[in-house]
C-alpha positions as CSV (number, residue, x, y, z in Angstrom):
1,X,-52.8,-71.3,94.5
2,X,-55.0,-69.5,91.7
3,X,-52.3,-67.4,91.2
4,X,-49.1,-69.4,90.9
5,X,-51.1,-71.4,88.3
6,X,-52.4,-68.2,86.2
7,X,-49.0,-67.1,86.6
8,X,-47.1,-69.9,85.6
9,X,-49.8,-70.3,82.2
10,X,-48.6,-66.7,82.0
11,X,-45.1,-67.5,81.7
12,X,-45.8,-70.8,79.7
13,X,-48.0,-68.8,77.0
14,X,-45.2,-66.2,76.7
15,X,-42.1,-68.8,76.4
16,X,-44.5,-70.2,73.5
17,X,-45.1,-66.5,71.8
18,X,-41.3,-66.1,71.9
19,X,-40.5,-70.0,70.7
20,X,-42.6,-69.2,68.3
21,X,-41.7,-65.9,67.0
22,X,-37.2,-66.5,66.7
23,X,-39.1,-69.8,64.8
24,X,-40.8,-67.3,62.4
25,X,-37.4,-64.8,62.1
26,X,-35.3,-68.1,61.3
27,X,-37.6,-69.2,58.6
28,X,-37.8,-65.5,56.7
29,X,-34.3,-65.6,57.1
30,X,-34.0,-69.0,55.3
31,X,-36.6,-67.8,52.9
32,X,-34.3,-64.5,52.2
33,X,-31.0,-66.6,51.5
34,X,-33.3,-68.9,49.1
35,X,-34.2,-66.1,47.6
36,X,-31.0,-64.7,47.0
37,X,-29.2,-68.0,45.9
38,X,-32.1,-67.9,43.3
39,X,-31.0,-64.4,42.5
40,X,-27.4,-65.5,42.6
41,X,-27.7,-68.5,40.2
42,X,-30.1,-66.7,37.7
43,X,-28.1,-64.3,37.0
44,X,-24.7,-66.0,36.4
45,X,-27.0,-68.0,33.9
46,X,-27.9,-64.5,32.6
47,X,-23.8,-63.5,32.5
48,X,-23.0,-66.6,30.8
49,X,-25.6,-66.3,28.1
50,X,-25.2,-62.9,27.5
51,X,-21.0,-63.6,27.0
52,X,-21.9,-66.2,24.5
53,X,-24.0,-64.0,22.6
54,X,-21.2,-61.1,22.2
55,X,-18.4,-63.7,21.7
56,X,-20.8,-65.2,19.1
57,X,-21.7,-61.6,17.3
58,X,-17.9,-60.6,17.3
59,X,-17.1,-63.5,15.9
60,X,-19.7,-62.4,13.0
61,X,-18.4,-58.9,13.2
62,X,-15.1,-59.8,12.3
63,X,-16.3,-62.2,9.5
64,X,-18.5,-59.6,7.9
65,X,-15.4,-56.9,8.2
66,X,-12.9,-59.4,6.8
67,X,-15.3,-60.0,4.0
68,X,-15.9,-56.2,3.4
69,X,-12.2,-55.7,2.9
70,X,-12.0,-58.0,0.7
71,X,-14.9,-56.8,-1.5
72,X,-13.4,-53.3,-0.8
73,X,-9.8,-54.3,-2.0
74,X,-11.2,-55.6,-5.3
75,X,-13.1,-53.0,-6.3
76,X,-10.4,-50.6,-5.8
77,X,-8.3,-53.0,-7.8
78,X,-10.7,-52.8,-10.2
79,X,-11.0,-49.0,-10.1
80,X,-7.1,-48.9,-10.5
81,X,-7.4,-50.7,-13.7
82,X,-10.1,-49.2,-15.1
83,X,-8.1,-45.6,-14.3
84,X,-4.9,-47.2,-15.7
85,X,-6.5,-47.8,-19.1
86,X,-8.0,-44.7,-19.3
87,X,-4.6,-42.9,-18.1
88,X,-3.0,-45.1,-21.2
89,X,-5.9,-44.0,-23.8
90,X,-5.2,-40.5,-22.7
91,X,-1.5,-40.7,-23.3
92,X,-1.9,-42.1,-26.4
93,X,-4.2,-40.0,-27.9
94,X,-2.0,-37.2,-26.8
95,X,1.0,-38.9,-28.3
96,X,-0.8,-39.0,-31.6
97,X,-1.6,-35.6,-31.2
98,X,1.8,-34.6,-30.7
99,X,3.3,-35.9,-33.8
């Protein structure tokens, strides 16, 4: 009788260990897919920011290269004039020269 009662305790202790040990696997593995849903939603806010940002500083890009062609195109305007008058003064002096 001593020994179908230590056995059975045996076998009762050891259903418990394993109960308790697929309990512990399923909760780490529920602990991992937290985990990586965290990871998951982090970094689509981390993509989204970050394709804001370089929409945003291409945006300014193209302001600040629309503007420097601008500022470009009138001072070789200006440079075109200044070399225009010159090219005339040159001519004319030459002219007078001539006759």
């Amino acid at each position: 009788m001593q020994t179908k009662f230590s056995l059975k305790l045996s076998l009762m202790i050891a259903a418990a260990l394993m109960a308790l040990t697929a309990y512990s696997y399923g909760q780490a593995g529920t602990d991992v897919k937290k985990a990586a849903d965290d990871t998951g939603k982090a970094t689509d806010t981390a993509a989204k920011k970050t394709g804001h940002a370089t929409k945003t500083a291409a945006k300014d890009t193209g302001k600040a290269t629309e503007t420097a062609a601008k500022d470009t195109g009138k001072g070789v305007a200006k440079g075109t004039k200044a070399v225009g008058k010159g090219v005339k003064k040159g001519a004319e002096k030459t002219e007078d020269v001539a006759k």
